[in-house]
C-alpha positions in Angstrom: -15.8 12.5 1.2 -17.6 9.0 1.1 -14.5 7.4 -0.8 -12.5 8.5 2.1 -14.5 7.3 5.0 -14.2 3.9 2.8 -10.6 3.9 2.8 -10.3 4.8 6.3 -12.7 1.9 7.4 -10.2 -0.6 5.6 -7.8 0.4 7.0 -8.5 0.3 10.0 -10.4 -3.4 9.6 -7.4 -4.8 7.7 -4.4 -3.4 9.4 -5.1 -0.7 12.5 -6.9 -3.8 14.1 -5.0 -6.8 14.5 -7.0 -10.0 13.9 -7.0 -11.6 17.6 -8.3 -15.1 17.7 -8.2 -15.1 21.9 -11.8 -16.2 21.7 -10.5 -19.2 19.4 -7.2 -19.6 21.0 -7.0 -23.5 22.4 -5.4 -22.0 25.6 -8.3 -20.1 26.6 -9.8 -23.2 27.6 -8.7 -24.4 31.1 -8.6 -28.5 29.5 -6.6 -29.8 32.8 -9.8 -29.0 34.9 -12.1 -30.8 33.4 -10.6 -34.1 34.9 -8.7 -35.7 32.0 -6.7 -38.7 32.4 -3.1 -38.8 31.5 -3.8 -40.2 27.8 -6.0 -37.3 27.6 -4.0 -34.6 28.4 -0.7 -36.0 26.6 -3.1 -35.8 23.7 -4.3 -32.4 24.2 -1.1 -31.1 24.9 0.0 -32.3 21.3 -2.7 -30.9 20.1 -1.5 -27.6 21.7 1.9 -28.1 19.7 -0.1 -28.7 16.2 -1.9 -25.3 16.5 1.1 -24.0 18.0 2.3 -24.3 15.0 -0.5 -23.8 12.6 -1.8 -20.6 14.2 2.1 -19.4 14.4 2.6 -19.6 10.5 -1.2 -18.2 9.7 -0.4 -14.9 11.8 3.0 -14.7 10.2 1.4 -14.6 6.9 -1.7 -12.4 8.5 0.7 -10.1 9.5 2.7 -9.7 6.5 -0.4 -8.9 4.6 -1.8 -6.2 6.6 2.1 -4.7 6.3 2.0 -5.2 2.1 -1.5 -3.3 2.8 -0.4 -0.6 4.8 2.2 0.2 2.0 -0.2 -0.2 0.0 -2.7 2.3 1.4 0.0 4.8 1.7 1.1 5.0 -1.9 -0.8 7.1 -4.0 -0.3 5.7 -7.1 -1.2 2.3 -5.9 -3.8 0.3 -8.1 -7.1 -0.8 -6.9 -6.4 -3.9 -8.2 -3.3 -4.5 -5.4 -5.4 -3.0 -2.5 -8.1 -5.4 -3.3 -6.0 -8.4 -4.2 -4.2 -8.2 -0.7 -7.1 -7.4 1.4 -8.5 -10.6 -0.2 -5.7 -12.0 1.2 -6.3 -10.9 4.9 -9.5 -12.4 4.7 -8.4 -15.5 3.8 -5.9 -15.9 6.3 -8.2 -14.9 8.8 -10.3 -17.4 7.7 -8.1 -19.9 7.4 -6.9 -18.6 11.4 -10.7 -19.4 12.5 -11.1 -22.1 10.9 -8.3 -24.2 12.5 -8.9 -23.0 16.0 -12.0 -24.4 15.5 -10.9 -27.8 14.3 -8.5 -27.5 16.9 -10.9 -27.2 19.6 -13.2 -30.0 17.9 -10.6 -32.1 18.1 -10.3 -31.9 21.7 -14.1 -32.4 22.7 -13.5 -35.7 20.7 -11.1 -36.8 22.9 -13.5 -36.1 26.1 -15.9 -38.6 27.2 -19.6 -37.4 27.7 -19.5 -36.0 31.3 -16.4 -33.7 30.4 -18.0 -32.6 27.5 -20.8 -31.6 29.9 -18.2 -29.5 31.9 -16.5 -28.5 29.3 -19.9 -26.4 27.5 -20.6 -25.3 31.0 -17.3 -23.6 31.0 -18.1 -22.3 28.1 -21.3 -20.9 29.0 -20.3 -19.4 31.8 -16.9 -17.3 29.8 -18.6 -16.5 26.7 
């Protein structure tokens, strides 16, 4: 009974929940009110387009995984091997998912001088 209760919490950590990265996401950051000047904000918005981007081709792969694992899971005569193998592979890609949000987000509190920075961890504070 154990091995099942096993299973049934992988599956449901690697493809009944879908990795969400909202508290990552660059959007869920209002940048435009923390004053920037136009330089600023034509940098952030390019910045935008990059993880855009980035984040766009990690879920892709993220979400091709956790299908190859729900075959996977189904298939009685799959190997251990392949089950572990691809849910190595979720990790990774979620990893790789958090890790550029947050070099994402670094990237903009470069760009903001120290008082916006101030407003910017209040904002912060105050939503998470």
């Amino acid at each position: 009974m154990d091995k099942i209760k096993i299973v049934i919490l992988i599956m449901a950590l690697s493809i009944g929940i879908q990795y969400k990265a909202s508290a990552y996401e660059p959007t869920s950051i209002d940048w435009m009110a923390l004053g920037l000047s136009q330089t600023q904000q034509l940098q952030i918005c390019k910045l935008d387009e990059d993880w855009a981007m980035k984040s766009g081709d990690l879920k892709k792969d993220l979400q091709e995984f956790q299908k190859q694992l729900r075959i996977l899971m189904k298939n009685p005569n799959s190997l251990d091997k392949n089950i572990k193998e691809t849910q190595w592979q979720i990790f990774i890609k979620q990893q790789q998912l958090q890790y550029e949000a947050v070099e994402n987000f670094l990237a903009k509190r470069r760009l903001l001088n120290y008082n916006q920075r101030i407003k910017l961890h209040k904002m912060i504070s105050e939503k998470y």
